[in-house]
Each structure stands twice: as C-alpha cells, then as structure tokens.
C-alpha distance (Angstrom), angle and dihedral (degrees) to the residues before:
residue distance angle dihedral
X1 . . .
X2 3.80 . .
X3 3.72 97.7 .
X4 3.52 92.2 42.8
X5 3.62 116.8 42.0
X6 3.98 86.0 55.3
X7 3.54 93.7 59.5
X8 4.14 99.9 85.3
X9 3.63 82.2 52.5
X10 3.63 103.2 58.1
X11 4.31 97.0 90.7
X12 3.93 84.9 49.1
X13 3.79 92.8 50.0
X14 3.79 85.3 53.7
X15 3.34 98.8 47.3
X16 4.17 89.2 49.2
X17 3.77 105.9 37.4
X18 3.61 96.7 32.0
X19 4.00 121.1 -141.7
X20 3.69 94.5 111.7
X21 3.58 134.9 -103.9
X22 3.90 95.8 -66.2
X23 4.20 85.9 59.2
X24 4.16 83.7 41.5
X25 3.64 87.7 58.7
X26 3.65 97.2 50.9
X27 3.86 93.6 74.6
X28 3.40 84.9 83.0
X29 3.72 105.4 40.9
X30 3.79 86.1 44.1
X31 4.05 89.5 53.8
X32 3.84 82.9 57.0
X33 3.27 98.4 51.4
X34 4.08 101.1 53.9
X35 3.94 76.6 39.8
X36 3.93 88.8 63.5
X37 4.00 87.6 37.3
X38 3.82 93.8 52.7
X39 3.90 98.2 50.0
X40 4.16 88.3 60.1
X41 3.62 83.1 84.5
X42 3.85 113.9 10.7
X43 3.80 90.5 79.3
X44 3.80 94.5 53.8
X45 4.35 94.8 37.2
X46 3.65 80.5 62.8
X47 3.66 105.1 46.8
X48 4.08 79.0 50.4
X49 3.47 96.9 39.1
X50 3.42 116.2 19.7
X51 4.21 139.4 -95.0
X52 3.58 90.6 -98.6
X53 3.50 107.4 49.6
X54 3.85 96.0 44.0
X55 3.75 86.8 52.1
X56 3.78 98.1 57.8
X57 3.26 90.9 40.2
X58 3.88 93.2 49.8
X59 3.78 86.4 45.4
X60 4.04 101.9 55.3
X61 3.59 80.4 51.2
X62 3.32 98.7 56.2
X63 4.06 92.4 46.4
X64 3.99 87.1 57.0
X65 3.42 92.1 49.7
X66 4.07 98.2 44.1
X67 4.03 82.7 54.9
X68 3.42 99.2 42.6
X69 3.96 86.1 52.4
X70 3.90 98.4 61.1
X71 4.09 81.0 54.5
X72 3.68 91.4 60.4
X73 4.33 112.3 119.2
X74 3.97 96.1 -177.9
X75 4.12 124.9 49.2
X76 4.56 82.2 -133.8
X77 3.89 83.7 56.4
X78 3.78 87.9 50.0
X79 3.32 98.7 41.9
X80 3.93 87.9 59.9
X81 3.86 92.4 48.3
X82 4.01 94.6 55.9
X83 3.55 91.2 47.6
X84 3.84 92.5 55.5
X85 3.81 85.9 43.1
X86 3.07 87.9 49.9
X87 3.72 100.0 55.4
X88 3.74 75.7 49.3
X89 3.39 105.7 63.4
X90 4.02 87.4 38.7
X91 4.19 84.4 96.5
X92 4.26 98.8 65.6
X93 4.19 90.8 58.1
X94 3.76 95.4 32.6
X95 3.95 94.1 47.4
X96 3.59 102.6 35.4
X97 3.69 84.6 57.4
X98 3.85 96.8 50.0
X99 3.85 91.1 42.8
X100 3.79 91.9 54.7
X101 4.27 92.4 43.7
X102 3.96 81.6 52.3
X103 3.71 84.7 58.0
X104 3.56 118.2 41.2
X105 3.68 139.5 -6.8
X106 3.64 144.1 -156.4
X107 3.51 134.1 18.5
X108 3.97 82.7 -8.6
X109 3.46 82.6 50.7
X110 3.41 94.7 72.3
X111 3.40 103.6 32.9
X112 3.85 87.1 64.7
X113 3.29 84.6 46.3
X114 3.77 101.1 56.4
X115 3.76 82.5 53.1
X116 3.79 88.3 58.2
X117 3.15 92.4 49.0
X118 4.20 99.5 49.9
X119 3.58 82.8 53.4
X120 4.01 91.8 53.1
X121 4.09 80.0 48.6
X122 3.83 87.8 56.9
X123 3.65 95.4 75.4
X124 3.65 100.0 54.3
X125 3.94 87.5 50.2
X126 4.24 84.6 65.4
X127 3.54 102.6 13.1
X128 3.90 102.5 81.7
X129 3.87 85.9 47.4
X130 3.20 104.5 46.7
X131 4.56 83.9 49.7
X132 4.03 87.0 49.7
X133 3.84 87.3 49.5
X134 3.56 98.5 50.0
X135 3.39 88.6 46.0
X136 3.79 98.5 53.5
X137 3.86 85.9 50.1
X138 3.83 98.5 47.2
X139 3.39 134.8 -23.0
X140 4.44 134.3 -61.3
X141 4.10 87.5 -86.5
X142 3.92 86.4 74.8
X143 3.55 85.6 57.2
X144 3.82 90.8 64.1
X145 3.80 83.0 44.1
X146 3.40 98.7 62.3
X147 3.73 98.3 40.8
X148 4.03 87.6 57.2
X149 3.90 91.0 58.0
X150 3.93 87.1 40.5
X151 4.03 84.6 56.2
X152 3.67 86.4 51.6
X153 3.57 94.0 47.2
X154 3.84 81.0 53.5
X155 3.66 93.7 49.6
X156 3.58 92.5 59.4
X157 3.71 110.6 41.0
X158 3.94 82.2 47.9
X159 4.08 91.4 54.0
X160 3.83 95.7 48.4
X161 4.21 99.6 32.0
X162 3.28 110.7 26.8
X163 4.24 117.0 91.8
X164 3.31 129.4 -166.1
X165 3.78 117.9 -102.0
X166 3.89 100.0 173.2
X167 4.12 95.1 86.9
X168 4.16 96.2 179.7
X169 3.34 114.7 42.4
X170 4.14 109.4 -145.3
X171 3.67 110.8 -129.9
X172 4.04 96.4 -161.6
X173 3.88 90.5 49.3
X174 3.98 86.8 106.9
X175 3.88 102.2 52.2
X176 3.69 106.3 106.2
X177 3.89 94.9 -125.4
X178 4.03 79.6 55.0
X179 3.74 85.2 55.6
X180 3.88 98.8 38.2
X181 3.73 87.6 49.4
X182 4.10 92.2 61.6
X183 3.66 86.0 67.0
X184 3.88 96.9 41.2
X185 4.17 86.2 60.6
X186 3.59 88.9 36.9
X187 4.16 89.3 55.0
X188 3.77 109.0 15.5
X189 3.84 86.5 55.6
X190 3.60 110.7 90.6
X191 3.50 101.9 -146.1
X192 3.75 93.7 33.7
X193 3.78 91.4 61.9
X194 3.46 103.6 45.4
X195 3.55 97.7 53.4
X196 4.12 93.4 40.1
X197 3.89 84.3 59.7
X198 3.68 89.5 53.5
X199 3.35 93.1 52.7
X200 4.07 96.9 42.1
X201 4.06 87.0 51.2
X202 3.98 90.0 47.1
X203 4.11 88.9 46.7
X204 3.54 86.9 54.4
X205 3.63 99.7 58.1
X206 3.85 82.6 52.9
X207 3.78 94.4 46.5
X208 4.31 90.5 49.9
X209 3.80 88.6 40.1
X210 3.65 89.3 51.7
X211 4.24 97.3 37.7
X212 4.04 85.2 44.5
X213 3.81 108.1 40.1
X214 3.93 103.8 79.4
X215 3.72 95.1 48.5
X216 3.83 90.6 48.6
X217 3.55 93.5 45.1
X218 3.95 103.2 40.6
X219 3.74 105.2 18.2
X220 3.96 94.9 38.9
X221 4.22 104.5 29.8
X222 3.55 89.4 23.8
X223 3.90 94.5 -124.7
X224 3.77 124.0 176.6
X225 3.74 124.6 -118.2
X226 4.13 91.4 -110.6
X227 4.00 96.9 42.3
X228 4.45 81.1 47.5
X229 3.63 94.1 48.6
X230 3.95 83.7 48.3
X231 3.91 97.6 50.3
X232 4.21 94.7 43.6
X233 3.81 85.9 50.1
X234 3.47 96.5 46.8
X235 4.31 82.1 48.3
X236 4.02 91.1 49.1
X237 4.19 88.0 46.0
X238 3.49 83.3 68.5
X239 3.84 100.8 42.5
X240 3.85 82.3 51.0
X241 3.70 95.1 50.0
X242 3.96 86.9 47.1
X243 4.18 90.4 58.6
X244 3.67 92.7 48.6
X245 4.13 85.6 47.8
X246 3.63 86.6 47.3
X247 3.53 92.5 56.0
X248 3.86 92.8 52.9
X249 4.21 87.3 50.1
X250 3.26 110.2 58.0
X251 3.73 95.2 58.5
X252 3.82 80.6 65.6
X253 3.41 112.1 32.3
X254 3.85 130.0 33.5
X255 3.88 119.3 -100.9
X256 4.05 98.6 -111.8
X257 4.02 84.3 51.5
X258 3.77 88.8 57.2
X259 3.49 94.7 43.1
X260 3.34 91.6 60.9
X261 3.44 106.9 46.3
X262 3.91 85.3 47.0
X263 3.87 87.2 57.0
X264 4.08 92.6 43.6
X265 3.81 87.6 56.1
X266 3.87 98.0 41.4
X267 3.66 74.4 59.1
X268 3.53 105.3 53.5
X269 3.45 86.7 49.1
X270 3.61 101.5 55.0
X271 3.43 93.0 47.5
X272 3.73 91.0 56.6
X273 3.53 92.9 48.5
X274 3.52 92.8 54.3
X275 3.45 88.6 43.7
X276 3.84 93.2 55.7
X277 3.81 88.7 48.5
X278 3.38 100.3 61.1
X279 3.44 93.8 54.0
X280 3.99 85.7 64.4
X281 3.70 103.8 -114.1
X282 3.56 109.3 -145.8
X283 4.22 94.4 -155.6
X284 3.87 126.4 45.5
X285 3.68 87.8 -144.2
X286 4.28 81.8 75.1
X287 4.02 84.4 68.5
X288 3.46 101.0 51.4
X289 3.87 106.7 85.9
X290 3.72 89.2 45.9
X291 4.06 90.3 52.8
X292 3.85 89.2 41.5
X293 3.67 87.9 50.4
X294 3.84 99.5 43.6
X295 4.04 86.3 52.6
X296 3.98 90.5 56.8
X297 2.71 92.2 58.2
X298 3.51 103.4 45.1
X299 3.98 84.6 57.7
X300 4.11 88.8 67.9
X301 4.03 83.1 53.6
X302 3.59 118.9 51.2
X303 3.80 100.6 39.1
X304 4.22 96.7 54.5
X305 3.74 92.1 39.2
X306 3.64 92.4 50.4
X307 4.24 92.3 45.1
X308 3.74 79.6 51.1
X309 3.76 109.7 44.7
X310 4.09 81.0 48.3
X311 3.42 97.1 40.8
X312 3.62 95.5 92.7
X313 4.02 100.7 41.4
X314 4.31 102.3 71.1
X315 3.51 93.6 139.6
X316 3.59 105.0 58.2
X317 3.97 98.8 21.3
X318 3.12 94.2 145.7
X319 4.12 99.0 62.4
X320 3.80 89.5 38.9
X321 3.62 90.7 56.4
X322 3.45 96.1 55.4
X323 4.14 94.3 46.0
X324 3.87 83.5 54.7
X325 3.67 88.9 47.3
X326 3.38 105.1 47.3
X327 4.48 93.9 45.2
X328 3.85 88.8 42.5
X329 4.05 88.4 52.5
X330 4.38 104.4 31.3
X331 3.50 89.8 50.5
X332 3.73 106.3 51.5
X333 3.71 87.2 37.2
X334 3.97 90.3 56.4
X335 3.80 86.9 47.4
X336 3.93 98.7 41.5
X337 3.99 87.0 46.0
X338 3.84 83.9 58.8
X339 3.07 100.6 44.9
X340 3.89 92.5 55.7
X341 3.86 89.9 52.4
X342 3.60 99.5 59.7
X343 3.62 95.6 39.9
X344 3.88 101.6 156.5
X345 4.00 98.2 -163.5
X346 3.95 91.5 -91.9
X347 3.56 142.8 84.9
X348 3.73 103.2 -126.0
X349 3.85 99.2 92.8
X350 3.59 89.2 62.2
X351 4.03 100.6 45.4
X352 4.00 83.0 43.6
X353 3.31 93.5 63.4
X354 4.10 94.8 35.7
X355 3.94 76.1 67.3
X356 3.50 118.0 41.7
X357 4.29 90.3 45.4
X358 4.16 99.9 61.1
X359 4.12 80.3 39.9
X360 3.83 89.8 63.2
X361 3.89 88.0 46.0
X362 3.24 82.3 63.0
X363 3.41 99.6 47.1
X364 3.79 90.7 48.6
X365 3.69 92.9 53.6
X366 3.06 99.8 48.4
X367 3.69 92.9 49.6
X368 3.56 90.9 51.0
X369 3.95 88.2 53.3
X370 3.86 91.9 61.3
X371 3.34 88.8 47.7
X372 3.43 93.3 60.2
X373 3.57 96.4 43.5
C-alpha cells in the first residue's frame, strides 16, 4: 500500500517539490532502500524479542513517519522521510514471513504462502485508486494522510489479533556474528542460494516495473491518474489470480517445476512486450496483457523459491529472513534507482530488463539441474 498508492502522485510531486521526475521517482526507490536497511536487524529483534512486539513497534513508526511525510516542503526532505518509512514498514514483509516459517513448512509452506502473498497483491488492486482519488480531491499530502491512519488501523488489528508464534525467544539473536551468520546459511547453503537469487532477480523486475511504470504511463502515453490506477490493477488482478493458482499447483507439481514454468512465462511475456514496443505502440492499454501476464507469472515464482531458499534455516528463521530480505530488496532498489536515472524518454529499458532477468532464472535452473544430475 505504501509503494503503491503514491505512485499517481509522482508527476504532481514533481511539479510541487521540484527536482524533476527522475528525483519524483526516487520516493520509491528510496522506500526500498531503508526497506533493505531495516530488515538487517528486524529479523534478529524478533527472534530476541518476539514477532509481535517488533511489529507494533515497527508500525507506530511507520504512522510517525507517514505523517511527518505529508509535512515535507523539499522532494530531498522527502526523500529522507520515505526511506525511514521505509525502514518502517520493513517489519509487515519480514515478520509475516518468519511467523508463517515458524508455522509450517514445505509444500504447505508455500501454499500458505501464496495466500500471503495474494493478500500482499490486494493492495495494489485499490491502492493506485484510492492515491488518484485523493489526489483528485486534494493534493499528494493526503496521501501521506491516509497511510498514517492506515498504520493505525494496522496498529490495532495487530494488538488485538495477532499471536505470538515465536515460543523461545533466542537471547544471542543480536550478536553481530548471530546476524552475519543469517546470511552465511542463507549463501553458503547450496540450495538456499540458488533459489534466494531467483527470487532477488524476480523482485527486481517488480521493483523496475514498479520505479518505471508511472513515468511510462503518464509522462510517455500521457495516461491519467484514474485510467493508471485502472491498468496497474488490472496487472496486480492477475498477479493475484496467479497466487491463488499457485496455491492449487504445488499440491501437484513440485516447487522447482513451478518455478520454472513461472520463469518460462515471465519470459514469454517480456519478450512480447518488448516486441510490442518496438513496433511503437501508440496506446499503453497495448502493454497491459503482457504486464498482467508477466506478473502471473511472477506469482508461481517468488512464493516456492522463497519456501525453498528458507526451507533449510528453522532454527534461526528469523535472521535468515532478514538476509533474504534485505538482498532481495538493496539490489533491485540499486538497479530500479538506475534505471530511473538514465531514463531515455522510452519504455524499452524497462521491458529489456523484464526479459533478460526470468531468462537467467532459467539459466540458473537449469544449471542447477545438471548439477544435480
């Protein structure tokens, strides 16, 4: 929700704070990056702590920092205030991921997990509507308004609802070789890291798609925020829809089979998207079934490679979480931040790199398959 609902508002934070629309884009890229920063050490709080403490903490923070956002006068004081939101709203991902791994595991695993995820695909379904409407009703500072009362809305569902599934609280999880070793399991693992780089190359394609998709919709097609908030919902219906299939496939098929035909069709779709561009589309609308394809099939990636690449880490979930959090979110934030500074007035650096990343998935699997042979 607080990616998203900003994103009909990033021409008319240009136009207010000045910098341009490459510094307007960088209140999401700069969300990302306090949202890699903050998962160094939500992971580990909670294994220490507790989910549910870390959360509401994580959560009034986020509130303050959604209010003190809609305050901002300058787009570098802005800039600043996402990125602490962001390391914010790191805790919701990171925990709701360690509180399912305390809970199940396995092919159940990631069936829960593509139900997480459908529900993380609800908010992009309202969010960009609900920005364009505040927008057409005031101005991008009630945007920050609402998400502070969302936070609290947050807050308390989390306080009354939410149990606590970490039972024995780890009183080493804070020493920094405690933290450093998260990310030696995550890597030195051989399963581990092969499927946490497919799902850090799949997040980027998510994190350019998101950085990218207002300026090539708005700036370059010349779309309005209500017909943009249409078109990305219409692309995260299908991402939903691809969760709930998900769900259904991996009581048939193993993960690594699903991953894989997830990555062939986030192929094909790339490809046609980039085909379609270079024949100089003259409406956005012509790239929505290829986005809305691409993001299906993302859905039958992220949620088995992530079961997998944790799979093998139950006893310190919570510090393997975070690793995986924090490389699946720097990296395509570096990327997507570059990608926003050399925008060259077209959308072909984005679909290029929509893709070439599910064909080195591909690659990557099916390396991984000789290897096993």
């Amino acid at each position: 929700m607080t990616i998203d609902v900003n994103l009909p508002a990033i021409p008319a934070l240009a136009a207010e704070l000045g910098g341009g629309l490459a510094a307007a884009q960088l209140t999401v890229t700069s969300f990302f990056i306090g949202f890699a920063l903050g998962q160094i050490f939500i992971g580990p709080l909670s294994d220490r702590f507790g989910r549910k403490p870390v959360l509401l903490w994580g959560i009034a923070l986020f509130v303050l920092t959604s209010l003190a956002c809609l305050l901002a006068t300058d787009i570098e004081t802005l800039l600043l205030l996402r990125l602490l939101q962001g390391l914010a709203g790191a805790t919701g991902p990171i925990l709701s991921r360690a509180v399912v791994r305390d809970l199940f595991e396995g092919p159940v695993m990631a069936r829960v997990m593509s139900f997480v995820m459908a529900a993380f695909i609800t908010a992009p379904i309202v969010a960009p509507t609900i920005g364009a409407g505040l927008l057409a009703l005031g101005s991008w500072r009630w945007i920050f308004a609402f998400l502070g009362l969302y936070g609290l809305a947050m807050l308390a569902w989390t306080a009354l609802r939410l149990e606590e599934t970490r039972r024995f609280p780890d009183p080493g999880a804070l020493h920094p070789a405690r933290i450093l070793a998260g990310y030696r399991a995550l890597l030195g693992h051989r399963r581990s890291r092969r499927y946490a780089i497919v799902t850090i190359l799949t997040f980027v394609t998510l994190i350019v798609y998101l950085t990218n998709l207002p300026v090539i919709y708005m700036a370059l097609f010349g779309v309005g925020p209500g017909a943009f908030a249409l078109m990305f919902a219409l692309t995260a219906v299908c991402a939903a829809i691809g969760s709930l299939v998900n769900a259904r496939l991996v009581r048939f098929f193993s993960l690594p089979r699903v991953i894989a035909f997830g990555s062939a069709g986030a192929l094909a779709s790339g490809l046609a998207n980039l085909g379609i561009a270079a024949l100089e589309p003259v409406t956005a609308w012509v790239l929505v079934p290829g986005f809305g394809a691409f993001f299906f099939a993302f859905s039958l990636i992220v949620s088995n490679s992530t079961a997998l690449a944790l799979q093998p880490h139950g006893r310190m979930v919570g510090s393997v979480v975070s690793a995986l959090g924090v490389l699946q979110t720097f990296v395509p934030a570096v990327i997507g931040s570059l990608l926003a500074t050399f925008w060259n007035g077209t959308a072909l650096p984005t679909l290029i790199t929509m893709a070439v990343l599910p064909l080195l998935n591909l690659l990557l699997l099916g390396g991984s398959r000789r290897t096993a042979s």
